[in-house]
C-alpha positions in Angstrom: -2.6 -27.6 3.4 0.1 -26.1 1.4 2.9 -27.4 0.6 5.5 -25.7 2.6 7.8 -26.0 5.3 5.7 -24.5 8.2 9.0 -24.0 10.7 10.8 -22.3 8.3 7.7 -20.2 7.8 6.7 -19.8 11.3 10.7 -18.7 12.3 10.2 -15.6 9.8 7.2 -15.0 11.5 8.5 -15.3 15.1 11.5 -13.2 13.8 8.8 -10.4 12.8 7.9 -10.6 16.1 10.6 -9.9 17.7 9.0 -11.1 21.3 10.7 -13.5 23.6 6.8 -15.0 24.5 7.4 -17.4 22.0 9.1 -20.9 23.3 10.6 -23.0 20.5 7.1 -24.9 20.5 5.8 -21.9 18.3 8.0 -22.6 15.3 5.8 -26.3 15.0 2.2 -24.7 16.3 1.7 -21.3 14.8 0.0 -21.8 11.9 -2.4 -23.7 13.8 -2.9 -21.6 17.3 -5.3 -19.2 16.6 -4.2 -17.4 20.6 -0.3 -17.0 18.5 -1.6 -15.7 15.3 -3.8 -13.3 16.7 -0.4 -11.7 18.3 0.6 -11.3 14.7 -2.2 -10.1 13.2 -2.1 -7.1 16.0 1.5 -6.7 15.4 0.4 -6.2 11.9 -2.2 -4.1 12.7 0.0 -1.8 15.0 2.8 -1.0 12.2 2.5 2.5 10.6 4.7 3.3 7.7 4.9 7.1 5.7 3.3 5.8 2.8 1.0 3.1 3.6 -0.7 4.0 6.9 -1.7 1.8 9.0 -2.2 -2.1 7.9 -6.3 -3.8 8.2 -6.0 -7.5 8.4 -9.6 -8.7 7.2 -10.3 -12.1 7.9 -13.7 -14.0 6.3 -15.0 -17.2 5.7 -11.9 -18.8 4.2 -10.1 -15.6 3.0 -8.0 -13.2 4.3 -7.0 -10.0 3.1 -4.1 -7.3 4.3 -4.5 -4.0 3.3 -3.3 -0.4 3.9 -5.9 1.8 5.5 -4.7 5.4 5.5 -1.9 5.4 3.0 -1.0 8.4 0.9 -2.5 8.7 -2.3 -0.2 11.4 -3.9 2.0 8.4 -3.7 -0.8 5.6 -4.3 -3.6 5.9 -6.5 -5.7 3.5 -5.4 -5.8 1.8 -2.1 -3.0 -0.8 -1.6 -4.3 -4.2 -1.4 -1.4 -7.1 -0.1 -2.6 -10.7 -0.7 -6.1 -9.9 -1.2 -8.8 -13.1 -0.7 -6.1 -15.9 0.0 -9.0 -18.4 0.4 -7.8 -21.8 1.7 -9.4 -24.8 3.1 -9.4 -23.1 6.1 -9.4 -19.8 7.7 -6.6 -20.3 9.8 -4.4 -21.3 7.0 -5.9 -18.3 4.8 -5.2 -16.2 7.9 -1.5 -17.2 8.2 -0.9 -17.2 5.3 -1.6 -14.2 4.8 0.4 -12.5 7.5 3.3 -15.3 5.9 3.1 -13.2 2.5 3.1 -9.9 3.9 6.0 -10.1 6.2 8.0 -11.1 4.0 7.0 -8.6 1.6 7.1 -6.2 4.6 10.7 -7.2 5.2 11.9 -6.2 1.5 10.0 -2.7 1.9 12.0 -2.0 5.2 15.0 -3.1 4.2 
């Protein structure tokens, strides 16, 4: 496993999320409920922006990748990859990861 501290992580996350279906219990199990994380990775999934498109969240073997699927390419050349083949020991941890990384790089873009 990483070496992180998985509440704080998982409060950004649940913050994301901006749901009340999350008891408290999901700050200590989300990065290892697969039924939680899959509510991320569709939030993910769901968000649009201008130039990005929508957001593919690709999840093999131990890797997982987060990438824009119709973004603009007058304003991207090439098609925006965001923490591309995080392989872990595991693909739950790759998976959250994963979304980890993105929203909080998705939090500095809407800011």
């Amino acid at each position: 496993m990483l070496n992180m501290n998985y509440k704080l992580c998982n409060m950004l996350i649940c913050d994301f999320m901006k749901e009340n279906y999350y008891d408290g219990s999901c700050y200590d199990e989300l990065h290892k409920d697969w039924n939680l994380l899959m509510k991320v990775v569709e939030r993910i999934e769901s968000i649009h922006h201008n130039d990005h498109g929508y957001f593919g969240v690709y999840i093999h073997s131990n890797a997982c990748t987060i990438q824009g699927t119709k973004f603009r390419s007058d304003k991207m050349p090439e098609i925006p990859v965001y923490y591309s083949d995080i392989t872990l020991t595991s693909k739950i941890e790759s998976t959250w990861h994963a979304c980890f990384q993105f929203i909080e790089w998705y939090n500095k873009l809407t800011v």
